[in-house]
Structures are given as C-alpha cells and as structure tokens.
C-alpha positions in Angstrom: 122.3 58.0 86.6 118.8 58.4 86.2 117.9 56.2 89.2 120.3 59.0 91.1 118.5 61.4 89.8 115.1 60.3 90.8 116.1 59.8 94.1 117.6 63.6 95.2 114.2 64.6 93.7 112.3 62.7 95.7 114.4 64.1 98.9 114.5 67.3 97.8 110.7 67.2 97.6 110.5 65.6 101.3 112.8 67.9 102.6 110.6 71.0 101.1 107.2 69.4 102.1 109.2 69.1 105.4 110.4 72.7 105.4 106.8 73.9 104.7 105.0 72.0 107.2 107.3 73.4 110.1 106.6 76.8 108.8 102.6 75.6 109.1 103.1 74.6 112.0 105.1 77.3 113.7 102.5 79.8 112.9 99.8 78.1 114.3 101.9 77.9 117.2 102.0 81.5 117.3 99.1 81.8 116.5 97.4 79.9 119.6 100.0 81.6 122.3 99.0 85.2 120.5 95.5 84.5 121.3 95.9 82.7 124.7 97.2 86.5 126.2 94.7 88.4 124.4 91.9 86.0 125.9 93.1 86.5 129.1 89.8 87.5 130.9 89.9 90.9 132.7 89.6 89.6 136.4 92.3 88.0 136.0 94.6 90.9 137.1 98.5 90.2 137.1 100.0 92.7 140.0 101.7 95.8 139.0 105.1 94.4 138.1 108.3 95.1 140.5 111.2 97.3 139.1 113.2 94.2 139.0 110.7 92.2 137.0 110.3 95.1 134.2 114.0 95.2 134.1 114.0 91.7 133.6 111.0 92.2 130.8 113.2 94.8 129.0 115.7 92.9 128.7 114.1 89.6 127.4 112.9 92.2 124.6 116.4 93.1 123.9 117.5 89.8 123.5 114.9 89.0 121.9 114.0 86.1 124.1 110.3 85.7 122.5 109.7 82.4 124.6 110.2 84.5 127.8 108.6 87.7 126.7 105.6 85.8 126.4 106.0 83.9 129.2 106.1 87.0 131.5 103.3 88.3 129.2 101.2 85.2 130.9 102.1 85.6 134.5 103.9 88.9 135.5 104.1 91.6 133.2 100.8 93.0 131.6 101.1 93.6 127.6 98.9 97.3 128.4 101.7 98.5 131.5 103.7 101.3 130.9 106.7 101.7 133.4 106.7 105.7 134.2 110.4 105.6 134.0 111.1 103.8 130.5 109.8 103.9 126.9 106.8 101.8 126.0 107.3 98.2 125.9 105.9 98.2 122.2 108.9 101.3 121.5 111.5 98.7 122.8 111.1 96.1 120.8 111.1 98.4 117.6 114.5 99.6 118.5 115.4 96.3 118.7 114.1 94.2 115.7 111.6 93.4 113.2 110.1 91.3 115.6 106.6 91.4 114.4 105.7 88.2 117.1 106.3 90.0 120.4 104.8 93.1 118.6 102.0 90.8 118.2 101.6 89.6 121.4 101.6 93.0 123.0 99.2 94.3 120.8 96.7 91.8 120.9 97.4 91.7 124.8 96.0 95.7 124.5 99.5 98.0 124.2 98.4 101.4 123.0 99.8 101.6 119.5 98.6 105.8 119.2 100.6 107.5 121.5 100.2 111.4 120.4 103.8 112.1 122.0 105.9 109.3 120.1 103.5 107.3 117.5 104.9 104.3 117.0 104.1 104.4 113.1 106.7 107.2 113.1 109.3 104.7 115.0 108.6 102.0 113.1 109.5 104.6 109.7 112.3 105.6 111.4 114.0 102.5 112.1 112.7 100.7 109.1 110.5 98.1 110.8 108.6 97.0 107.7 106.6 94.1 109.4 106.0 96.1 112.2 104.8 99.2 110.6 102.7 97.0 108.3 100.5 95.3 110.9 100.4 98.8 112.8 99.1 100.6 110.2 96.3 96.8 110.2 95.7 98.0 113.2 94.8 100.6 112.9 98.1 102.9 113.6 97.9 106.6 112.5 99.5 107.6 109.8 97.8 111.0 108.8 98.6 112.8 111.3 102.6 112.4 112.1 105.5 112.4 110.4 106.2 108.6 109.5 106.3 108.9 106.0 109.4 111.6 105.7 110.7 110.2 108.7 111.2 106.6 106.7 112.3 108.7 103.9 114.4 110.9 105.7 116.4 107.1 107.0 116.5 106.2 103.4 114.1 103.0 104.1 112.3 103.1 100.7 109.9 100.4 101.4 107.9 101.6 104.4 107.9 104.9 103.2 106.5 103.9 99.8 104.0 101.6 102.5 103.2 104.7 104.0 102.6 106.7 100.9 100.1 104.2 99.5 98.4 104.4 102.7 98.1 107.6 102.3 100.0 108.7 104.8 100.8 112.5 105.6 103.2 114.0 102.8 103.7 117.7 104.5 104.5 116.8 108.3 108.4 116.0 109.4 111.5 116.9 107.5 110.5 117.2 103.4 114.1 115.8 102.6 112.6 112.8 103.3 109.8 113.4 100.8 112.7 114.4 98.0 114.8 111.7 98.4 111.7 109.1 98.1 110.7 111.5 94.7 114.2 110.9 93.4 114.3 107.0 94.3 111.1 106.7 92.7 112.1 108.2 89.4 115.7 106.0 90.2 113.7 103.2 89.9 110.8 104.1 87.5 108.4 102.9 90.5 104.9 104.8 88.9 103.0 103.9 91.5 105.1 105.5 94.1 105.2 108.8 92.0 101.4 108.6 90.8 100.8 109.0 94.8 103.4 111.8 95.8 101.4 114.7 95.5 104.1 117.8 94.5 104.3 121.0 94.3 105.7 122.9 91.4 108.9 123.5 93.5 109.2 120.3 94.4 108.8 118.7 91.1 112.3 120.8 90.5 114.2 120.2 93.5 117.3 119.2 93.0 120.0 116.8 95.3 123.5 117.9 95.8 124.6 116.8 92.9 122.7 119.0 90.9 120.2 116.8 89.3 116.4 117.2 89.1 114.2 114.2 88.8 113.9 114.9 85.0 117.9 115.3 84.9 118.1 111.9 86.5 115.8 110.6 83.8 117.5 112.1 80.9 121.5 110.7 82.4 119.3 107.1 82.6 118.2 107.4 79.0 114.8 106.8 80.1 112.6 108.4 77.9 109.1 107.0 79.3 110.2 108.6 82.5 111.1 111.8 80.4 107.9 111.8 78.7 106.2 111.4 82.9 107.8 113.9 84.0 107.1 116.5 81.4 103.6 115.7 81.9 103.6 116.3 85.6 104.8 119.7 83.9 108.4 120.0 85.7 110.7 122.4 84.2 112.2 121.4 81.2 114.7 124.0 80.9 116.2 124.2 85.0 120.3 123.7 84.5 122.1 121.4 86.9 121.9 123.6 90.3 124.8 123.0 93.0 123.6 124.6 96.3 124.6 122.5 98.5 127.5 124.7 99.4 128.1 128.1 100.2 127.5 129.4 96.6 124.9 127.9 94.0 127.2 126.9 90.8 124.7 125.8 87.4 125.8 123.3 84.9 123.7 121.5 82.2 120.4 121.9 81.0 118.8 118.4 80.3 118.7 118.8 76.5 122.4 119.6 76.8 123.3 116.6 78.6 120.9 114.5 76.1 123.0 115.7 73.0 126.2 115.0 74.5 125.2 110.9 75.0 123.4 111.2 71.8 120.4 110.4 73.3 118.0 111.3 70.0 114.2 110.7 70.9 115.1 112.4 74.5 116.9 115.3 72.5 114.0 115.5 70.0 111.2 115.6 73.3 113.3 118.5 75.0 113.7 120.7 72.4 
C-alpha cells in the first residue's frame, strides 16, 4: 500500500509541476503577442478597415475568438480605430467578458481607455469586470471623476466597487443607492477596511434598506458587538427605530436596544443603553 501511495504522489506532483509550467508558459505567450502589436512601429499604417472587416472584428470579440482578435489586430484592424457607427472596441469586449487578454491587447496597441462620454471604468463597474477594471484603473483609468464606484454598487458587484473605493474613487457622483448598499455589505460582512474608506455623512450613517434596518440594526440582529462598538464610534444614531419607507407610508418598528433585549444579547444591551 505504501508503494501505491508513493506512486499517486509522485504523479500528482508531475501533473501539478505540469499544470504550472503550461500556465508559465501561456503567459509568456501572451505576453510576447501583447507586445508584438504594441511595437508595431508607426509607419506601418494598416488601412482604415472596411465595414465588412469591423463587422467581422466585432464579432470575433463576441465570441471571444482571442486568436483572431489578435490576428486582425496584426494585419487589418487597428487597436486605436473607432468605427463612427458602433461602441468602442474596448466597450465590446467588456459587455462581453472578463477578458482581460484582448483588453490587453487593445490597450497596449493604444485604445483610449478615458472617454469623457462613456468611461470605461464606469462599464467595467457596471458589468462587474474585475480584471478589467483592475488593469484600467493600472493604466491609468479615471476613477475620480465618474460614477464607477456607485455604478458597481448600484449592480451589487461588491468587489470592484470596494476596488474602486480603495482607489479612492469618487463616492458622491452616480446613483448613492449604490454607495448604501456597499455601506450595508460592508457592515454584512465586518469588511473594516471597506468602511474605514467610505466617507458618510450623518444621514447616511442612518440610512436604512427596505427592510427597515440601519447598519447599526444589522449589527445588533448579527450579535456583533465589535461592529456595534464601530459604529457607535462613527457616532450613528443609537436610538433610530426600524424605519419602513419603502412604500407609500413610513411604518417604525424596533429600536436597536429593543431588538438586543429580546435575543438576550447582554454586552450589546449593556452598550445601548
């Protein structure tokens, strides 16, 4: 048994070493084809492409065809064109996938990544392109001056927006129900360095969802006293009920001290009183 043993170790570990060496050598791959379009030297000028051949670029994008995209990259579509007639190249591919290798490639090949009229930081939040919005913010994507970071929370995508936030990324811009619901994810799951970056007013502080809850309300229903004890120093309200107004009339319910006495919740009790 022990002979068996020694032997699906020693092709497990082949099999890994394998696995990791492909990986290796798959980015270098990328790597060298990223860099052969951007060191494409300027007098080398590939024709304006044909309506057919952007067509036929779009829809290597779609189907996420990177071995053609880059292909066409080489010899008939330049990464910097922008057909007057469809969204950006770079905007495709986002609506498409997390496909941070064509992104690459157009980038690097020089596809505006600030576009004033549709940044693609604020794409990239809102259909919750992580890698994407990662290397755009690298490069050097603006994110101070848009929306991307209530537009991420605003499409519930937790990670980029919290990317966004400790990027410092514009808090006040966009929808602010983006910016609540990232507060009460935060408090949800006791992420400090999320909330240590949200900068709140007092009213926001005490917003509460639909359900009526506050941030500290979550806190006290979770038994959480260290967020309790947070909170109260960020000086929310300690005494705002359960507020329903989400309908057409508000309705109040609990106070937070009242909902820690009835689970018997004793240092959270003690704290709120």
């Amino acid at each position: 048994m022990s002979l068996f043993f020694i032997l699906v170790f020693i092709l497990q570990s082949c099999e890994y070493k394998a696995k990791k060496n492909a990986q290796a050598l798959n980015k270098t791959v990328e790597k060298q084809e990223i860099n052969q379009i951007q060191n494409v030297p300027d007098t080398i000028k590939i024709p304006i492409p044909t309506d057919e051949i952007v067509d036929e670029f779009y829809q290597a994008i779609f189907d996420i065809d990177n071995k053609k995209v880059r292909e066409m990259l080489e010899t008939k579509f330049p990464a910097n064109y922008q057909p007057k007639n469809k969204i950006a190249p770079l905007q495709a591919v986002i609506w498409t996938s997390d496909n941070l290798y064509i992104t690459r490639l157009l980038v690097e090949g020089g596809a505006k990544i600030n576009d004033k009229e549709k940044p693609l930081t604020v794409v990239a939040a809102e259909y919750g392109r992580l890698g994407i919005l990662e290397y755009l913010i690298e490069k050097g994507g603006d994110i101070k001056n848009n929306e991307a970071f209530n537009k991420a929370g605003f499409h519930q995508f937790y990670d980029c927006a919290k990317l966004l936030l400790l990027n410092g990324a514009n808090q006040v811009r966009g929808d602010l129900r983006g910016k609540f619901w990232v507060y009460e994810q935060a408090v949800n799951k006791a992420d400090y360095e999320a909330l240590n970056k949200l900068a709140l007013t007092d009213e926001e502080l005490n917003h509460n969802n639909c359900n009526g809850e506050t941030a500290l309300i979550i806190a006290v229903k979770q038994n959480n006293l260290e967020m309790v004890e947070y909170l109260l120093k960020r000086k929310v309200d300690k005494n705002k009920k359960e507020t329903f107004d989400c309908g057409d009339k508000i309705h109040y319910g609990k106070t937070p001290v009242h909902i820690a006495r009835e689970n018997d919740f004793q240092k959270i009790t003690a704290l709120l009183e």
